[in-house]
C-alpha positions as CSV (number, residue, x, y, z in Angstrom):
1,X,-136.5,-42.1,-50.3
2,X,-132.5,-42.4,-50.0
3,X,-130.5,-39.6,-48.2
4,X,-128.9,-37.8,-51.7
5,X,-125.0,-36.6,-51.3
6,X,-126.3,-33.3,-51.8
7,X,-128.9,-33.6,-48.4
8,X,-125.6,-35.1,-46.5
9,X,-123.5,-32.2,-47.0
10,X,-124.4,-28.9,-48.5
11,X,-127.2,-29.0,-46.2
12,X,-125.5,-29.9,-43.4
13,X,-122.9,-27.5,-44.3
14,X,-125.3,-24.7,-44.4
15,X,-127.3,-25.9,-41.3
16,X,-124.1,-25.5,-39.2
17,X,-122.6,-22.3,-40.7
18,X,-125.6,-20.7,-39.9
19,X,-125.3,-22.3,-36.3
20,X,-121.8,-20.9,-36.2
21,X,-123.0,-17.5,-37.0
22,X,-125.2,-17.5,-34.1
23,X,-122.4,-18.3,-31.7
24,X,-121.1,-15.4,-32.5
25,X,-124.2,-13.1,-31.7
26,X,-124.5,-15.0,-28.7
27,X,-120.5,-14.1,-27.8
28,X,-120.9,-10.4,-29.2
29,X,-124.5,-10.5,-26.7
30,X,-122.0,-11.9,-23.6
31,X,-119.2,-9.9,-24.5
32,X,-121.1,-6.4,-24.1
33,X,-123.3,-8.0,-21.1
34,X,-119.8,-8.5,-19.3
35,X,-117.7,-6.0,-20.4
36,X,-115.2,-8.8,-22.4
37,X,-113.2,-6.8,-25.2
38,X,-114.4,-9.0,-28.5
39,X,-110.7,-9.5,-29.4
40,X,-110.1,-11.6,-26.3
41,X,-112.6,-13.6,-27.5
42,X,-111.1,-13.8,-31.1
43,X,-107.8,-14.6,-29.6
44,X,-109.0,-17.5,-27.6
45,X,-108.1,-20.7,-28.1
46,X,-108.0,-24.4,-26.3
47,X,-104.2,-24.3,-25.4
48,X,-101.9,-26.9,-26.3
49,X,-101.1,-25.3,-30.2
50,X,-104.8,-25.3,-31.5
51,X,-105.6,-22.3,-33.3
52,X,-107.6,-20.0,-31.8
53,X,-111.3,-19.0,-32.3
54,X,-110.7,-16.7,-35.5
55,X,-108.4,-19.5,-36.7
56,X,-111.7,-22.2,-36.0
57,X,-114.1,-20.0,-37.9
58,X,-111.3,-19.7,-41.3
59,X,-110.7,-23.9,-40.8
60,X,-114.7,-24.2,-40.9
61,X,-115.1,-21.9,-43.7
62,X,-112.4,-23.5,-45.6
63,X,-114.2,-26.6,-45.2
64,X,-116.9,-25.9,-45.9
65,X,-116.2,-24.5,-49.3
66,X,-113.7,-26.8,-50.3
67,X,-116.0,-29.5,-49.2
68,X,-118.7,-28.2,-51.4
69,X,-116.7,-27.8,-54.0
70,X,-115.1,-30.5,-54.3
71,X,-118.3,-32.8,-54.1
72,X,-120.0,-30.1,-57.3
73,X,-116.6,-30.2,-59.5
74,X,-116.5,-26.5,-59.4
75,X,-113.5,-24.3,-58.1
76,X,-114.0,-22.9,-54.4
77,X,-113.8,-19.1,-53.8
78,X,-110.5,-18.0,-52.0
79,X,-110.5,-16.1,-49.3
80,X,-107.5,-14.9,-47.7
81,X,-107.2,-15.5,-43.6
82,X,-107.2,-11.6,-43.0
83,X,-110.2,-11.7,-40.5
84,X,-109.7,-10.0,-37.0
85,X,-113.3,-8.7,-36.0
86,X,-116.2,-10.5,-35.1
87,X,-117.6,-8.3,-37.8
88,X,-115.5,-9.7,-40.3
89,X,-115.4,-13.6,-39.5
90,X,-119.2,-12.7,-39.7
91,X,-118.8,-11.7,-43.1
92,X,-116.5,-14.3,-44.0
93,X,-118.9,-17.1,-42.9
94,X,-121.9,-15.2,-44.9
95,X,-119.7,-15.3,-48.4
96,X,-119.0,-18.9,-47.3
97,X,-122.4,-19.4,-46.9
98,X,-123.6,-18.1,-50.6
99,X,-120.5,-20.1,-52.3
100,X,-122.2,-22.9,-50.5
101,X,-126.0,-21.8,-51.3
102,X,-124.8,-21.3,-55.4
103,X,-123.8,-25.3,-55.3
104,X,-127.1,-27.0,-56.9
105,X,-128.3,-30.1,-56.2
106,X,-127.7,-31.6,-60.0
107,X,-124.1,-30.4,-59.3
108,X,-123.5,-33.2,-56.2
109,X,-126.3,-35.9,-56.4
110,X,-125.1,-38.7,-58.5
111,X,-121.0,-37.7,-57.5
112,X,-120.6,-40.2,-55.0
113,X,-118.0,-42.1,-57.4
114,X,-116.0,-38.8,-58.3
115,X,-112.4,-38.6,-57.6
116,X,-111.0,-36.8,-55.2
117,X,-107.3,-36.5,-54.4
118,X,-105.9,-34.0,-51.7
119,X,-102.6,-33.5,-51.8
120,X,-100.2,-32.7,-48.8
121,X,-96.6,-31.9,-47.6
122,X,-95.6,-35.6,-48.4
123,X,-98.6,-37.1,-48.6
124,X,-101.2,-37.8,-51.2
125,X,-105.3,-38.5,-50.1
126,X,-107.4,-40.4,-52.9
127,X,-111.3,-40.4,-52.1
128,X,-114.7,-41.0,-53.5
129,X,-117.2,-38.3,-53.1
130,X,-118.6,-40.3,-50.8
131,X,-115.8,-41.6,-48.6
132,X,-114.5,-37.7,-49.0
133,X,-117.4,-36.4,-47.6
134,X,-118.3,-39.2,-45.0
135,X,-114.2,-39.3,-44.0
136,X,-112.7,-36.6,-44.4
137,X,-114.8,-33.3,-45.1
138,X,-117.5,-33.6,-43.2
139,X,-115.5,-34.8,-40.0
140,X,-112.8,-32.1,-40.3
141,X,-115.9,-29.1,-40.5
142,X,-117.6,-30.7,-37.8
143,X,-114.1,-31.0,-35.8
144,X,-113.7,-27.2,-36.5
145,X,-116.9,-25.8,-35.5
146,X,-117.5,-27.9,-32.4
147,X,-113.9,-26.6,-31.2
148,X,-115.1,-22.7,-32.3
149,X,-117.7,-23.9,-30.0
150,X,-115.8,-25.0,-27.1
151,X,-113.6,-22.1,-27.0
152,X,-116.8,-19.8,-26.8
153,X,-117.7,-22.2,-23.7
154,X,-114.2,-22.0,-22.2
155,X,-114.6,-18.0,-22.3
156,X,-118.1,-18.2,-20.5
157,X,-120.2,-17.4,-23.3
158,X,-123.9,-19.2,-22.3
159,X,-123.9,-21.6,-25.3
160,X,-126.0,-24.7,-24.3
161,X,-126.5,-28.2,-26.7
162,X,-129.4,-26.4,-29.4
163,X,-127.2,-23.6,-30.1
164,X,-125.0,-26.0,-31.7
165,X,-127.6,-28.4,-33.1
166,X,-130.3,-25.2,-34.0
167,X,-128.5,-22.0,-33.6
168,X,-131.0,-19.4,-34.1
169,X,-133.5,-21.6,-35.6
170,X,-136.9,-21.4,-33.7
171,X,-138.7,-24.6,-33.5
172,X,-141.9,-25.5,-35.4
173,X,-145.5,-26.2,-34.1
């Protein structure tokens, strides 16, 4: 059996969305523990111009759904960067998470030759489904929710290697 577009990246997608949600139980969890105001958590950021960790969760989000989009043909959801709560980037990665979910399997597999053309401030991106996905997309949501991670990490929130890979998810017998 071949790996389908659709098992390379909507499931991924979901996979690490829900992951992402569970960082931030695990940072609500540390922040009560240690008496850390939630908003210096949403305010943190690497340094050096990187946006910072409500910034992460809106770039994975966007990628997510644009990703997915893209890949099915369809038109992504918009949703304006207004988040400043945990409570609300939770929210905002749960509506990412059914725009993703509503993106069928018969919408993707068999796209891998579609067009895709991203166009930016002076520069114009032309893809395959494929190459979009294995390129561009999938690195860039990766990028976004490893550095939502880090700056959790940075701030002392107890985030280890399977929160990342598993999040919540309990393993199997």
């Amino acid at each position: 059996m071949s790996l389908s577009l659709y098992d390379a990246s909507i499931s991924i997608y979901l996979t690490m969305l829900k992951n992402l949600s569970h960082f931030l139980d695990k940072a609500q969890t540390h922040a009560a523990a240690e008496h850390i105001e939630l908003s210096t958590l949403a305010e943190a950021s690497l340094g050096h111009g990187m946006g910072n960790f409500t910034r992460q969760i809106q770039f994975a989000s966007d990628a997510a759904k644009s990703g997915a989009a893209r890949l099915a043909g369809v038109e992504a959801p918009a949703m304006p960067d207004t988040e400043t709560t945990f409570a609300e980037l939770k929210e905002r990665i749960a509506r990412t998470i059914a725009f993703v979910e509503s993106v069928k399997r018969d919408q993707v597999d068999g796209q891998e030759g579609r067009q895709v053309v991203l166009t930016f401030p002076g520069r114009t991106m032309e893809f395959t489904g494929q190459s979009f996905l294995l390129t561009f997309s999938m690195p860039n949501f990766l990028f976004h929710v490893t550095t939502a991670y880090a700056i959790l990490r940075h701030q002392g929130v107890p985030l280890g290697k399977m929160d990342f890979l598993a999040g919540a998810q309990q393993p199997t017998a």
